[in-house]
N, C-alpha and C positions, 0 to 999 in steps of 0.2 A: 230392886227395880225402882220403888221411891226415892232411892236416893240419885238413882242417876236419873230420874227426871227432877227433883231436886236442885240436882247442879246444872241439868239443861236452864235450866228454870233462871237461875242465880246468875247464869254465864250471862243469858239474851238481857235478860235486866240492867246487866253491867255495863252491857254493850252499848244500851241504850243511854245508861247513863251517861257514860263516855263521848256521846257522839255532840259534835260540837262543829260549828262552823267553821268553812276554810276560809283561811283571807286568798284574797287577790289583789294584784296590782293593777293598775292602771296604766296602759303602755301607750300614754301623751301623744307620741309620734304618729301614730294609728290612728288616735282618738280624734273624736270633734266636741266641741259644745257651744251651742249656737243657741240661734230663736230667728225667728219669721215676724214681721209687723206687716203693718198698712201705711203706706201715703194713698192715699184718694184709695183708688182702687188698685193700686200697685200693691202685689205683695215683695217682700226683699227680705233678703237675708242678713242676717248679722252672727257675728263671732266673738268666743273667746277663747282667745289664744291659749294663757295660763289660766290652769287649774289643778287640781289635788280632787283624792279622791279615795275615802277610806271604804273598804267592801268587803265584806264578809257575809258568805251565803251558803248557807244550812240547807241542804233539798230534804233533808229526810223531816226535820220540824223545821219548817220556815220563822220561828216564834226568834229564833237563833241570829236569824237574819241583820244585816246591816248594810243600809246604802247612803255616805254622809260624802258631798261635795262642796267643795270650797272654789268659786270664781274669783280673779281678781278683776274687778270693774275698772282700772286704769290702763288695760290692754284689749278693751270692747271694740271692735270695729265693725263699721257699717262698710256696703259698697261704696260710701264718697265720702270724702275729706271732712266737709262742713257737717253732715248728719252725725259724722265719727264723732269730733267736737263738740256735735251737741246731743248726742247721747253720754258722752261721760261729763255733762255741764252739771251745777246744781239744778238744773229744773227738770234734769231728768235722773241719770244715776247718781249725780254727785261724787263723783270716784275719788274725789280727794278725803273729804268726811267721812264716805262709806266704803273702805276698797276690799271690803269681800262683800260677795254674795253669797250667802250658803243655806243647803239642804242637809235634814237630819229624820233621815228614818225616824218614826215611831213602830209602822207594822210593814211586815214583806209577807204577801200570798203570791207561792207560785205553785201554779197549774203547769203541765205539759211543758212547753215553750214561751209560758206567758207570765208575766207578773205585774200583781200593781201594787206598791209602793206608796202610805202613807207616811206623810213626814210634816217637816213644818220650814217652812222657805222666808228667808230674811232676807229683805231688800229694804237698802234703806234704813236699816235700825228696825222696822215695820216687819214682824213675825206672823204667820198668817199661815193655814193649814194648806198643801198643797196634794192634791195625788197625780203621780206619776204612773204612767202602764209603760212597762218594759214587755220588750219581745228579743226571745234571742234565737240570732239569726244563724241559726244551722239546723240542718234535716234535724226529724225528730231521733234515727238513729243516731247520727253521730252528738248530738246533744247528749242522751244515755249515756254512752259508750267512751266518751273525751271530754271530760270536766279540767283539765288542764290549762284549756286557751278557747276563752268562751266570745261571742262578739253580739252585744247588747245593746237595743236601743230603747231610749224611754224618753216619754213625751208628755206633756202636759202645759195647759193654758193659764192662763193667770192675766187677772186686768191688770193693767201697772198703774192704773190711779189709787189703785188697794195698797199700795206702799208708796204713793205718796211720788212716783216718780209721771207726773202729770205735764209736765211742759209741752209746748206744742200743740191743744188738744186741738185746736181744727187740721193740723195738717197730719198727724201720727194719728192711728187707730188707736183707740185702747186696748185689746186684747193683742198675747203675745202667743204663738206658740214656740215653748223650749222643746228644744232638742237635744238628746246626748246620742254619739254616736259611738260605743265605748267599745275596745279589744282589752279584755283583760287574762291576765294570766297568774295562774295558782302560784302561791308564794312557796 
């Protein structure tokens, strides 16, 4: 009897130690990644087109966890031409100098359907700690039951005078909200 609670024993242990994060893609087509500003009291939308996006997520030890994306800031666009221009100017992204933006997980806690996401966000050369709250958007059963093709979003604020990309300040708000709008699927 010791011995086969023994190997029960040995087996769950092993199991445990085995168990390790699944990657996921990123499927671009699906996806959005964007941010929200201010003119006056306008809010508006803006976009990036391309982006990358490395992911791997542990549900059983979230410590496993990994959420790192890569924007390219030379395909940022606002709703109009001149704002476009002069979001990726030197007074604000500078997208010639600096043509990524990226986020790198430090910690992922997920609860139920939710998660937040500390990392550290470069803009601008200018590194700076960021926390992201994801929500993934499917009923709590089929979230359980279909880890295959998940669809997440995560959100978080950031000044942009904090990396230095300040240009405009009586017409642009300082505060931005980012937005990811992400379908990913198990590799």
């Amino acid at each position: 009897m010791r011995l086969i609670i023994l190997i029960t024993f040995l087996i769950g242990i092993s199991q445990m130690a085995f168990a390790e994060a699944v990657n996921y893609h990123i499927l671009t087509e699906q996806s959005k990644a964007g941010f929200f500003y201010h003119v006056g009291k306008n809010r508006l939308k803006g976009v990036f087109p391309r982006y990358s996006a490395d992911i791997s997520i542990d549900f059983e030890n979230t410590v496993n966890s990994k959420i790192n994306v890569i924007i390219n800031t030379s395909t940022a666009r606002t709703g109009f031409f001149i704002a476009t221009q002069a979001l990726r100017s030197k007074r604000i992204l500078d997208a010639t100098t600096y043509p990524d933006i990226t986020f790198v997980s430090t910690s992922v806690e997920i609860s139920d359907t939710n998660a937040t996401i500390d990392g550290l966000l470069t803009v601008r050369g200018i590194t700076k700690p960021l926390i992201l709250n994801a929500e993934f958007i499917q009923q709590l059963e089929s979230f359980k039951a279909d880890r295959q093709n998940l669809h997440l979003r995560l959100t978080g604020k950031i000044n942009r005078h904090d990396f230095g990309a300040s240009g405009y300040p009586n017409g642009i708000g300082e505060m931005l909200t980012i937005m990811i709008d992400a379908r990913i699927r198990k590799e």
